[in-house]
N, C-alpha and C positions, 0 to 999 in steps of 0.2 A: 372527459380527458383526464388520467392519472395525474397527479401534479407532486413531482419530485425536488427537494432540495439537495444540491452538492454541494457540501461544503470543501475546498479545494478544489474546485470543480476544474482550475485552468491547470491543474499541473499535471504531470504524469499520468497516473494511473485514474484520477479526476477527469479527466478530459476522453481518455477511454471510455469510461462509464456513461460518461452525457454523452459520446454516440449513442451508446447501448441506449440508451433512455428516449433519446430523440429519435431514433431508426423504430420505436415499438409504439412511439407516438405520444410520449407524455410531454407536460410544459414542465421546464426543469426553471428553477432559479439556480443559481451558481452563486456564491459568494467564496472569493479569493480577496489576497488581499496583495497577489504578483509578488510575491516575495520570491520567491523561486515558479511561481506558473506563469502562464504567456496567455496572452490577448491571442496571439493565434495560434492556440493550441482549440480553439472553439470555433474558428473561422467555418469550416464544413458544417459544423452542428448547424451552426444559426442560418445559414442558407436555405440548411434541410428542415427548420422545425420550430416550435415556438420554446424563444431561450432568451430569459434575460441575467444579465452580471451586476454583481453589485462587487465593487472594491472593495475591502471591509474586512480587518481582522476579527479573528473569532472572539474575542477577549471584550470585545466592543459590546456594550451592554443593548446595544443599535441593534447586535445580532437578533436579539428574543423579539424585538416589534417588526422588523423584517421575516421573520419566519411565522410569526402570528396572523400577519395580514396575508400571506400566501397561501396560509391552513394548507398546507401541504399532505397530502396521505405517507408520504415513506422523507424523513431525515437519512441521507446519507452523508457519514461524517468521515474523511478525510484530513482535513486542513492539520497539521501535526508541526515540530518539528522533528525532523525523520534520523538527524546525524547521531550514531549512537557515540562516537568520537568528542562531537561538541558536547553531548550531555554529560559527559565525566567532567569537560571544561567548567562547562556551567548548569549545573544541575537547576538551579533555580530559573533561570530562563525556559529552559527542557519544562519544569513544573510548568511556569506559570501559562506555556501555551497547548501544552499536550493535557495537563490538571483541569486548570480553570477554564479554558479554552472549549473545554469536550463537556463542562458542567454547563457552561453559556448557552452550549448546542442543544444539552439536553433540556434543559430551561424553554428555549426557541421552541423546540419538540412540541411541551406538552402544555405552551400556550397553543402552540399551532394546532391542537387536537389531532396530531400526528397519529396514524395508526402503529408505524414501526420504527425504530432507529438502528438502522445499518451502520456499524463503527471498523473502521479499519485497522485493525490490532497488527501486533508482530508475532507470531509466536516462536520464532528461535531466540528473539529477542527477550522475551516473558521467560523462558525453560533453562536459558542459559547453559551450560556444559551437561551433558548428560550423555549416558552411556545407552540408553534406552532410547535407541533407534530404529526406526523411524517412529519418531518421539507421537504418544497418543495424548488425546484432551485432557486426561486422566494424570498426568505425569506433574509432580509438583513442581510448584514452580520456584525457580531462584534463578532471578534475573541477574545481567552481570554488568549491567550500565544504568544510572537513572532512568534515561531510554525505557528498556525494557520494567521496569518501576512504574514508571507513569501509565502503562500500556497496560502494567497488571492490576493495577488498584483502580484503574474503572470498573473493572467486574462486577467492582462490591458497590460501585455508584448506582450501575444498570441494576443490578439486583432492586435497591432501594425505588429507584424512578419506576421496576413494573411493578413492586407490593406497594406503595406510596399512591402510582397515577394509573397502574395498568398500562405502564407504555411497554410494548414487544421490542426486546432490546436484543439484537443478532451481532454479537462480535464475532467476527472472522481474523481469525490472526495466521495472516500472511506468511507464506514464506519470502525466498527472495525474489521480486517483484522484476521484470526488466520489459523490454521491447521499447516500439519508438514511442517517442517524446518524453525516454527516461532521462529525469533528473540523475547529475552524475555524483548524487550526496545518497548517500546509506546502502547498504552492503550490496545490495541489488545495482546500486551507479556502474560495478566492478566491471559489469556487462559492455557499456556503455562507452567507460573508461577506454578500455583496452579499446574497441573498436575502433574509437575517436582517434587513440593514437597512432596506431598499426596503419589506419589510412592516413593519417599524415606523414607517416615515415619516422614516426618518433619512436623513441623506449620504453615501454610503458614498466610500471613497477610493480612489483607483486611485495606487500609487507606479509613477512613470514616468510615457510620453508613452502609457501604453497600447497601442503597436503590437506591444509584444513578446510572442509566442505562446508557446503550453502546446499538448497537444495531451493534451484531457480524452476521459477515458474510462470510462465508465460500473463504478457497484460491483460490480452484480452479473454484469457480463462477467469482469470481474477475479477476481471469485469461480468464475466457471466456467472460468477458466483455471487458476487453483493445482490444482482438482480434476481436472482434465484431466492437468495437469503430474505429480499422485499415479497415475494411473492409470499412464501411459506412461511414463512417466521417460525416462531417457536420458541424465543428467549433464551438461545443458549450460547455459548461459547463454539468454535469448529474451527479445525486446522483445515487452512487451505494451502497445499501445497503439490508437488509428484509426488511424494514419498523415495524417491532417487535422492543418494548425496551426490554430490558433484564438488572434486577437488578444481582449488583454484588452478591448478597446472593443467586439469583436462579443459577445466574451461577456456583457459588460454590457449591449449591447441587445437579444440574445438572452432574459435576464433580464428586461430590462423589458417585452418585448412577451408573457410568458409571465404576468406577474404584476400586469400591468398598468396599473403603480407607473414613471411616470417622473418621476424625481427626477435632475436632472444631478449629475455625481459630482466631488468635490473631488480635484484632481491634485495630489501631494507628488514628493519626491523621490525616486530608485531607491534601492532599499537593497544594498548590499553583499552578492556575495554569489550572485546571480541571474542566471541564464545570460538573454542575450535572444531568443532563437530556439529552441523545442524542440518535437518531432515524432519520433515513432516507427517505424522500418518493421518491421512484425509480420510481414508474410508467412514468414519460416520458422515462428514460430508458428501458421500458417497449416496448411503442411506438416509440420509434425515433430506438432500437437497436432490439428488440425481446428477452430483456434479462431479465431475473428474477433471486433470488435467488433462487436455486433448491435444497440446501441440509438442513436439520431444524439441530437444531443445537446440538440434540442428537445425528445424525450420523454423525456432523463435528466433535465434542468433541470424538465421537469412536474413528474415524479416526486417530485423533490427538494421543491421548491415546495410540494408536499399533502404530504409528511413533515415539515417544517419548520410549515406551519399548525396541524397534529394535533397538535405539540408546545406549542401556546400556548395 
């Protein structure tokens, strides 16, 4: 039996993937530390499969003898903090759990005799403003939050850990991430947000003039990419994302025509911080994995929509 670690494994897009893991039949360990993931966001897993949790920040030197004794074949790392808002607040916080946090995991890795380490990157967050859309792996990067800082300077970590240990180190840098059991913190929440409020019959807010795109992409794509990424490896960087921009104004009426709540939305100011333009071009993803985005993002926004109901 394949034996996978998630790290984040109870949150978001963490908990998506331990389906994917437990449906294909591996024992996954899961280490969260419920700072923003839930206890049952793993309820179905462990019904369906063999899954144990361990509470436990990443930062915890506790990580490397737990991932040692499970000699795991695939590290999948997750566990971050995701707010690129909070990281201009406090950049050293952002370091100390997306920096050190992601060195602990790789440490874990290559006592564990890991074959591969799957890392969950950003890459709008990594490229910051650019005019070279839909932005390629190629495209330099200048980040425009510590956020996207910490996300880029592991590269040159994983480079050292596979000429150092030989460990296959697959960064995927995500677009914007949403569907159900989305956390309503980092640029992908925005999904979420607005949902949550338009079914309450609140105002939701849009900071900005709204024209500035994201280029969302569905969870459980995203989860068949990282598994994709364990099978194949290869050591390299790849944008996962549509390759579609999507203005915050479409998306919000995308939203309201899905749910069928329109309620005009209260405009504030931009906050610090926030690239205005961002779009992914996945096609080597394409090539190096066989992977695309498969769901448009009407019937991710459904989706999302009846996971979000089911919850009230």
């Amino acid at each position: 039996m394949p034996k996978s670690v998630v790290s984040g494994g109870a949150g978001f897009i963490g908990s998506n993937l331990v389906d994917r893991l437990i449906d294909e039949g591996h024992e996954v360990l899961v280490l969260d530390d419920l700072s923003s993931g839930s206890i049952a966001n793993l309820k179905d897993a462990r019904s369906r499969g063999d899954l144990t949790m361990h509470q436990i920040d990443i930062v915890n030197s506790e990580v490397v003898d737990l991932i040692r004794n499970f000699q795991p074949d695939t590290v999948y790392h997750l566990a971050a903090q995701i707010d690129v808002r909070h990281s201009v607040a406090d950049p050293v916080l952002d370091a100390r759990i997306n920096v050190l946090g992601t060195i602990n995991m790789l440490e874990g890795a290559r006592h564990g005799n890991a074959d591969r380490f799957v890392f969950a990157s950003s890459g709008g967050a990594m490229f910051g403003d650019t005019f070279n859309l839909p932005t390629p792996e190629t495209q330099k990067r200048n980040p425009e939050s510590p956020y996207g800082v910490s996300k880029s300077v592991m590269n040159e970590y994983f480079d050292y850990y596979h000429r150092a240990y030989d460990l296959d180190c697959m960064s995927l840098g995500f677009a914007n991430v949403y569907g159900p059991r989305q956390d309503p913190y980092g640029e992908g929440g925005v999904v979420g947000i607005f949902i949550g409020a338009l079914l309450a019959h609140k105002t939701p807010t849009i900071f900005g003039d709204g024209t500035q795109t994201r280029d969302f992409v569905f969870v459980e794509d995203v989860a068949d990419a990282m598994f994709r990424a364990a099978r194949i490896g290869g050591h390299r960087y790849l944008n996962i994302g549509t390759g579609r921009e999507t203005s915050i104004l479409k998306l919000y009426d995308t939203i309201v025509d899905v749910t069928g709540i329109d309620i005009a939305p209260e405009m504030a100011a931009a906050k610090r911080g926030e690239t205005l333009r961002s779009c992914l071009d996945a096609s080597v993803a394409l090539e190096h994995l066989g992977w695309e985005a498969w769901t448009p993002l009407e019937e991710g926004i459904a989706a999302t929509v009846e996971w979000i109901r089911s919850t009230r």
